[in-house]
C-alpha positions in Angstrom: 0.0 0.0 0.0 1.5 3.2 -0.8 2.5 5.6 1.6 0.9 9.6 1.3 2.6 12.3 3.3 0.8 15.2 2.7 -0.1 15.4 -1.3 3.3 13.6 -1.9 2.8 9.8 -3.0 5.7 7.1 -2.1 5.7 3.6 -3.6 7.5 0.9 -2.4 8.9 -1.6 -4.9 6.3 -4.3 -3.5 4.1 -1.7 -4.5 5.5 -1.2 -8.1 6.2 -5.1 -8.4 2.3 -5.2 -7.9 1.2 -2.6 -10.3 3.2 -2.9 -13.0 4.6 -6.7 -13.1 8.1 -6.1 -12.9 10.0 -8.1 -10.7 11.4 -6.9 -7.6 15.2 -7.5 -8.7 14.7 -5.5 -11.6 13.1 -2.3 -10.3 16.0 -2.5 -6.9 18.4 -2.7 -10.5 16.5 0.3 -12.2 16.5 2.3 -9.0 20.4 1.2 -8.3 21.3 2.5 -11.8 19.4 5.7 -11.6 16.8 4.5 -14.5 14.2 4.9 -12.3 14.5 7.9 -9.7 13.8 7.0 -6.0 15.2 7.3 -2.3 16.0 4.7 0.0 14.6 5.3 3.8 16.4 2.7 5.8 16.5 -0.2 4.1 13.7 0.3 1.9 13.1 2.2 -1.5 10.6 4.3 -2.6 9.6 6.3 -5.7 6.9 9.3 -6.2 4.2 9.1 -9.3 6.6 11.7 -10.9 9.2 9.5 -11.0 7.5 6.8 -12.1 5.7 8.9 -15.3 9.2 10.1 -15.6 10.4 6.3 -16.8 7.3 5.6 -18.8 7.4 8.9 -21.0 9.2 9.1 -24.1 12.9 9.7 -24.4 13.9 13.0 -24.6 16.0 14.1 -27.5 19.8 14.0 -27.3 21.4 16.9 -26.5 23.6 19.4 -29.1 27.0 18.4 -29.9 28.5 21.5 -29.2 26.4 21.7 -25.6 28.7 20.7 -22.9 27.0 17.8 -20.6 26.1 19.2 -17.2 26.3 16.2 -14.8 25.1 15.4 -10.9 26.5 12.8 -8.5 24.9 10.4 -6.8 27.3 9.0 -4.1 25.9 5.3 -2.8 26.1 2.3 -0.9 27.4 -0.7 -3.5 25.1 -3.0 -0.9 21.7 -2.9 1.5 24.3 -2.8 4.2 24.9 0.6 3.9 21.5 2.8 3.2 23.3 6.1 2.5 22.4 7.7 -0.7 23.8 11.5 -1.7 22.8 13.5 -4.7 25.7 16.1 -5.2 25.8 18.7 -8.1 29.3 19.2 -8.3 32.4 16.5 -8.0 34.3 18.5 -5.0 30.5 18.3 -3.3 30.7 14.3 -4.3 34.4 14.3 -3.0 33.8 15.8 0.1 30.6 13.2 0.8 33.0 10.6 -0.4 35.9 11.5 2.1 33.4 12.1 5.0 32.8 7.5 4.8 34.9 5.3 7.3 34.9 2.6 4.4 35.3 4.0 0.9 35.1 0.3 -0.6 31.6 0.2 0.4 30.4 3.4 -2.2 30.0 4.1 -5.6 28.9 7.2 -7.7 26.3 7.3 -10.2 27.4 10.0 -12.7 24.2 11.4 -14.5 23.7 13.7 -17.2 21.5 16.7 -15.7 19.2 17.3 -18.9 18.8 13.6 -20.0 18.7 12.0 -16.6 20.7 9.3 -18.0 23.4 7.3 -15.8 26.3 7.8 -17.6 28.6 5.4 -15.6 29.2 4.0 -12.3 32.1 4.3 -10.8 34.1 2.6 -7.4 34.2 5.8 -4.8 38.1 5.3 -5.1 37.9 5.1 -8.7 36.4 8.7 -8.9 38.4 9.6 -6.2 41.9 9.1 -7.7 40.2 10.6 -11.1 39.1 13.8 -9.7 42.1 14.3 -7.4 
């Protein structure tokens, strides 16, 4: 059952597994992998209607060659042991959220381009580290 607070909507992925069929590995994938948009509380994800009519609407058009991509950062536990989950807009912003974890082996970032919303790559936190350093 989906969970209102206030006019705001959150849907757990037994509630998306329900609704829409999709198994309950792949949407934990999708959400992992930033192709659908949702936060973990605790232990447990959950997604707003936006973000689900964000992943069924039509792919938005590629953007310009000559348009530099503007990218955000979303610094995350690689397992359900850790919950954490950062968005960061900048990569000294990511370092710092990065540097600020007792066990960088446990994190990755999700680097997404800002106007498509598409995950770009994943990255080991000491990876982007020594990249960006």
């Amino acid at each position: 059952m989906p969970r209102k607070i206030g006019s705001l909507t959150l849907y757990s992925v037994d509630d998306l597994h329900e609704m829409l069929g999709i198994s309950k590995m792949t949407l934990r994938t999708y959400l992992r992998e930033g192709r659908l948009r949702g936060r973990k509380l605790g232990v447990q994800w959950y997604v707003t209607e936006e973000a689900i009519r964000d992943y069924f609407e039509e792919e938005k058009p590629k953007q310009p060659a000559d348009e530099k991509p503007v990218y955000r950062y979303i610094v995350q536990g690689v397992n359900d042991l850790v919950s954490e989950t950062e968005e960061c807009t900048t990569v000294p912003e990511a370092l710092e959220c990065l540097q600020s974890q007792a066990i960088i082996s446990l994190f990755q970032v999700q680097i997404i381009n800002v106007s498509t919303n598409e995950v770009v790559e994943v990255v080991k936190a000491r990876d982007f580290m020594e990249r960006h350093n």
